[in-house]
Steps between C-alpha positions, in 0.01 A plus 500: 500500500526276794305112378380346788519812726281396772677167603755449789788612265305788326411695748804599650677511125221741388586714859887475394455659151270718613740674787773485230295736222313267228150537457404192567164337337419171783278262274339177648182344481365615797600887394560535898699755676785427746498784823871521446570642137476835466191685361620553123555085415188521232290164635362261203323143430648272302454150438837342327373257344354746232740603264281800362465627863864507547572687224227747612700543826846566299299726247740737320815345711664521827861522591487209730282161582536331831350135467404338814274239378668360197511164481577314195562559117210609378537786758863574358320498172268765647763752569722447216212557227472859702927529485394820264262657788769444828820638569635217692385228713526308836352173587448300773661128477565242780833305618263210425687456128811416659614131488823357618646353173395169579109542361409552912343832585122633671298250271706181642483576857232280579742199306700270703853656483304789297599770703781779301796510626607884399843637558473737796406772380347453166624765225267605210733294312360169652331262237121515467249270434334462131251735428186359428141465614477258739551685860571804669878462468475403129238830421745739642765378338313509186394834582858610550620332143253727310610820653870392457443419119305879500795675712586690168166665457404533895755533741381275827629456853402158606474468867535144629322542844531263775277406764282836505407635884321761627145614528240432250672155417271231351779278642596606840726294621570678869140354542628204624676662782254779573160279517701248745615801724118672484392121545689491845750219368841590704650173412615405135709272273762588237600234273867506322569640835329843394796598317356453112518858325272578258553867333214783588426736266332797672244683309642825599872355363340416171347874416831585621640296188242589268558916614860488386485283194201715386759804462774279353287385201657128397517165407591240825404268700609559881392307810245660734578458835540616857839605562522209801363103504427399878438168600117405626617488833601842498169613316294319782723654735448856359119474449501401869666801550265706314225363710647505810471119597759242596511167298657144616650379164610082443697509256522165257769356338330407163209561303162593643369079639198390391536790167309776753669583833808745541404583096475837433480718194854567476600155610735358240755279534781635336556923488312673220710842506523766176788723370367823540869646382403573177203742647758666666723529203257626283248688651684607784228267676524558930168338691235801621429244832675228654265169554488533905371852420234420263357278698298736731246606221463114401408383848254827533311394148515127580351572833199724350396227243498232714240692695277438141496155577659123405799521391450264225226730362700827542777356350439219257823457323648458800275257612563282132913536523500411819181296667664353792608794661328542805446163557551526919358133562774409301749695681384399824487134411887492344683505881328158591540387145857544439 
């Protein structure tokens, strides 16, 4: 049973079981069907936040449960008190736990000197912040404590994911360069001299994950990764490639001035690159598509739903993690401010 099958990471893990033999039940609220799996995944509704529905789903048991959506303890709590129904687990987490031994991590960032600095790359072995209540970070960690402490009576892969690309994302972060290329913008700035990394995840690299650990039932925690990091000026560059358009790119020494121009979603000032050894090791992990080559299904989906409208409507958490980023008055205005 895939949780959360119809999401940007579902869909393709639901497709990836499928090819590789499980009868897969895909259960989400919307009970919707993706054009890619394969006509035997058994479609259902579910809404997660009802325990008694969830154990409907699970009914007499089920050999695996894939959990896109989890997102905190009581979620953990969820799957555990159903440890007698499920074979083994696998559950989505984020690289968003990680801190740098020095209390900094994703929930300082916005903190003068806040920002982590992380070895390069980050193992799974990295210190992580307290689990607790309070933010995203702090949930996932919590979630992650409760199936560690239940590891005895539920065998879980935890998948640390980083930042997630490909179509379907609530989150798309090639928007940035896509909308300025469809926008007729052929001239752009880079801050940190476009060279900040930021590790993708691709979709299609995570069911990749989730397809191996599913038939090496376990307890771990692995990174979940792409198998490369390139800098933003080499995603701009191969988004413009994609596209077929030719970009003039300034590229700035420091930080993004005045907090919005040359910032982009993967604009960091120090690299935020993850060990994805242990995959390897353990799994026998190898990446299904490179990033350059993912990147011509994202541009064709970005391009269709931008045809539905504002941006800002289309994609609203977008729009709220980053509001200034199509400010082109702004842009325009820096040269003669500087």
């Amino acid at each position: 049973m895939v949780i959360g099958a119809s999401g940007q990471i579902g869909r393709p893990v639901v497709a990836a079981l499928a090819r590789d033999g499980w009868e897969v039940t895909a259960a989400s609220r919307g009970g919707g069907r993706d054009e890619s799996w394969d006509a035997g995944v058994r479609v259902v509704r579910l809404d997660r936040s009802d325990d008694g529905a969830l154990a409907a789903v699970v009914g007499g048991g089920c050999d695996l449960v894939v959990d896109m959506v989890a997102y905190d303890a009581s979620h953990a709590r969820q799957l555990t008190s159903l440890a007698d129904r499920i074979g083994s687990a696998v559950v989505i987490s984020s690289v968003s736990v990680y801190e740098d031994g020095e209390g900094r991590g994703f929930d300082t960032t916005g903190e003068p000197e806040g920002f982590p600095v992380y070895p390069v790359p980050v193992p799974e072995s990295q210190p992580v912040v307290a689990p607790g209540a309070a933010t995203y970070s702090t949930r996932k960690a919590a979630l992650e404590h409760e199936l560690r402490d239940a590891e005895a009576v539920l065998p879980t892969t935890v998948l640390r994911a980083g930042a997630v690309h490909g179509p379907h994302s609530p989150l798309p972060r090639e928007l940035y360069f896509v909308k300025r290329n469809l926008d007729g913008r052929r001239r752009r700035v880079l801050a940190y001299r476009g060279e900040s990394r930021f590790h993708p995840a691709s979709a299609r690299n995570i069911a990749e994950l989730v397809r191996l650990a599913a038939a090496r039932p376990g307890s771990r925690v692995l990174n979940a990764c792409d198998g490369e990091t390139p800098t933003v000026a080499e995603i701009g560059a191969a988004i413009d490639a994609v596209m077929g358009v030719e970009t003039e790119t300034t590229l700035l020494d420091g930080p993004p001035p005045g907090g919005t121009v040359g910032g982009t979603p993967w604009s960091v000032p120090l690299p935020v690159v993850f060990d994805m050894s242990a995959a390897e090791r353990e799994l026998g992990y190898r990446p299904v598509v490179s990033y350059p080559d993912s990147l011509p299904e994202t541009v064709e989906w970005l391009t269709g739903a931008l045809r539905d409208g504002d941006w800002r409507e289309r994609f609203p958490v977008m729009a709220g993690a980053y509001p200034g980023t199509f400010d082109y008055a702004a842009e325009d205005a820096w040269p003669a401010e500087a």
